[in-house]
C-alpha positions in Angstrom: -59.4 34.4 43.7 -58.7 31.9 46.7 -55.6 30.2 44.7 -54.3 33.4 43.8 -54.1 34.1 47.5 -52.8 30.8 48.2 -50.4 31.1 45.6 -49.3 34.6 46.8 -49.4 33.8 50.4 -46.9 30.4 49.3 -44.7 33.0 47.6 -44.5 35.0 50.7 -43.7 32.3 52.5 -41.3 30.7 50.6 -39.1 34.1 50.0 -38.9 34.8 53.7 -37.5 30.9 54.3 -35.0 32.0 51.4 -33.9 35.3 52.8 -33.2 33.6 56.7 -31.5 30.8 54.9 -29.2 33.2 52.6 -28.5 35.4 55.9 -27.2 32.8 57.8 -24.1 32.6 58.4 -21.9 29.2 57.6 -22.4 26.5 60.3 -20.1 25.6 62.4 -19.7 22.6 65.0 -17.1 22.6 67.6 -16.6 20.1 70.2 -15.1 21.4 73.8 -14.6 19.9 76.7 -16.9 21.2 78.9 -14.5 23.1 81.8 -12.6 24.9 78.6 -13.3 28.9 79.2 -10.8 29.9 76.4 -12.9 27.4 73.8 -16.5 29.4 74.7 -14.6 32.9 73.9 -13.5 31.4 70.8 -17.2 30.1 69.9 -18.8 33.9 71.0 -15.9 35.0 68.4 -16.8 32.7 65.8 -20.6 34.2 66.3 -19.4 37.9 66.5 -18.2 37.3 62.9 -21.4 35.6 61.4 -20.8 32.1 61.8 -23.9 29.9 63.1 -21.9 27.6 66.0 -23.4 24.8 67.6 -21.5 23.1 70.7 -20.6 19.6 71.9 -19.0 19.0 75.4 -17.4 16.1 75.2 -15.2 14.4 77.5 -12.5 12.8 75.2 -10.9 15.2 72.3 -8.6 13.0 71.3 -10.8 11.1 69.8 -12.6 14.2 67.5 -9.3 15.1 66.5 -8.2 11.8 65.4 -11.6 11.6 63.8 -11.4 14.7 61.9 -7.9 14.8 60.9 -5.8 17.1 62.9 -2.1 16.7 62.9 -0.3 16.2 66.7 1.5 19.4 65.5 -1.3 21.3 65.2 -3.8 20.2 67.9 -4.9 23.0 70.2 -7.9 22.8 73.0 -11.3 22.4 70.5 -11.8 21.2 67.4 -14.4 22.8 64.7 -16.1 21.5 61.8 -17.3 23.7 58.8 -18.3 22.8 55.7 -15.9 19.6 55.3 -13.1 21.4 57.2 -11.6 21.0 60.0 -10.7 23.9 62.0 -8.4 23.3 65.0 -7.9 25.9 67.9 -8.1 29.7 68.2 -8.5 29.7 64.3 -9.2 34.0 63.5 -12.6 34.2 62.0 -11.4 35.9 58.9 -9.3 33.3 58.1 -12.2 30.6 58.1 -14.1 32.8 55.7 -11.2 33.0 53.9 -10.7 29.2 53.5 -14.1 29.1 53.0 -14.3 31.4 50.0 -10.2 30.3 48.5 -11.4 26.3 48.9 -8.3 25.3 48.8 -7.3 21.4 48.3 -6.5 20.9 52.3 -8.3 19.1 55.4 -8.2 22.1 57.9 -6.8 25.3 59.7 -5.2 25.5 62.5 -3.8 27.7 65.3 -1.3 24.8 67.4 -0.9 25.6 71.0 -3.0 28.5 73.0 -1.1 31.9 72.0 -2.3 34.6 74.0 -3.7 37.4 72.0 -5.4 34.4 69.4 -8.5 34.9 69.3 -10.4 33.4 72.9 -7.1 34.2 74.6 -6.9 38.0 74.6 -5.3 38.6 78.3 -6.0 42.7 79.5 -2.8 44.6 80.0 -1.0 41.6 78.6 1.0 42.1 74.5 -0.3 39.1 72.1 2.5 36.6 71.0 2.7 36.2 67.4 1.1 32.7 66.1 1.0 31.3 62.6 -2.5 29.8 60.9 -1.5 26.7 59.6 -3.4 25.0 56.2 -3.3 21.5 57.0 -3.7 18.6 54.4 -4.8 14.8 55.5 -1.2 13.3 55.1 -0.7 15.7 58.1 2.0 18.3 56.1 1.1 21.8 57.2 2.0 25.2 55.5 1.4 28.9 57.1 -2.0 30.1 55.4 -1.0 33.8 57.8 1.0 35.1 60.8 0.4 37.3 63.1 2.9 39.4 64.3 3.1 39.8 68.0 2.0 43.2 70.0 -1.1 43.4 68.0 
């Protein structure tokens, strides 16, 4: 009777640890520099949208982006890791799960620049520019992966 109820209760266990691992979302870490307000909107938007985002302030970004990959064209303000991507900038949620489920052959996403109306850099009263998602690979060639059209 007691190793049935240890049994049981180890099954119990086990299933719960399963279900919070499966309803996590993917992990994310993105390194800011710690005075960036637009690069703490981005994180709350990467969270709004499921994504499990753990922060570094650091002091020198050059060096993560080198580190990780991301084209001069294409460097924004913070730099994101997610499963062996590199995600660069104001980078839509959707379009990290996207990647994430298409898997293409590529280092990274990226959103160059800080367009307003990007996701971290919505401006009240003020109409969103259009910006292109780039698919970076590591020689540094980029191709649009989406645009967004401005006035959104």
């Amino acid at each position: 009777m007691r190793l049935r109820l240890l049994l049981f209760s180890a099954a119990v266990v086990a299933s719960v640890l399963l279900l919070q691992l499966y309803a996590a979302g993917p992990a994310v870490t993105v390194y800011k520099d710690p005075t960036c307000g637009c690069c703490s909107l981005w994180v709350k938007h990467l969270q709004e949208n499921g994504f499990e985002v753990t922060v570094h302030e650091v002091e020198n970004m050059a060096e993560y982006k080198q580190k990780y990959g991301v084209p001069k064209s294409a460097q924004s303000c913070h730099t994101g890791i997610v499963d062996g991507y590199t995600i660069e900038g104001h980078v839509p949620a959707t379009e990290i799960h996207r990647l994430l489920k298409e898997r293409p052959q590529a280092k990274g996403l990226a959103v160059p620049g800080m367009p307003v109306g990007s996701p971290g850099m919505e401006v009240p009263n003020v109409p969103a520019q259009s910006y292109k998602v780039l698919l970076f690979k590591a020689d540094g060639t980029t191709s649009v992966y989406r645009e967004y059209p401005a006035g959104r």
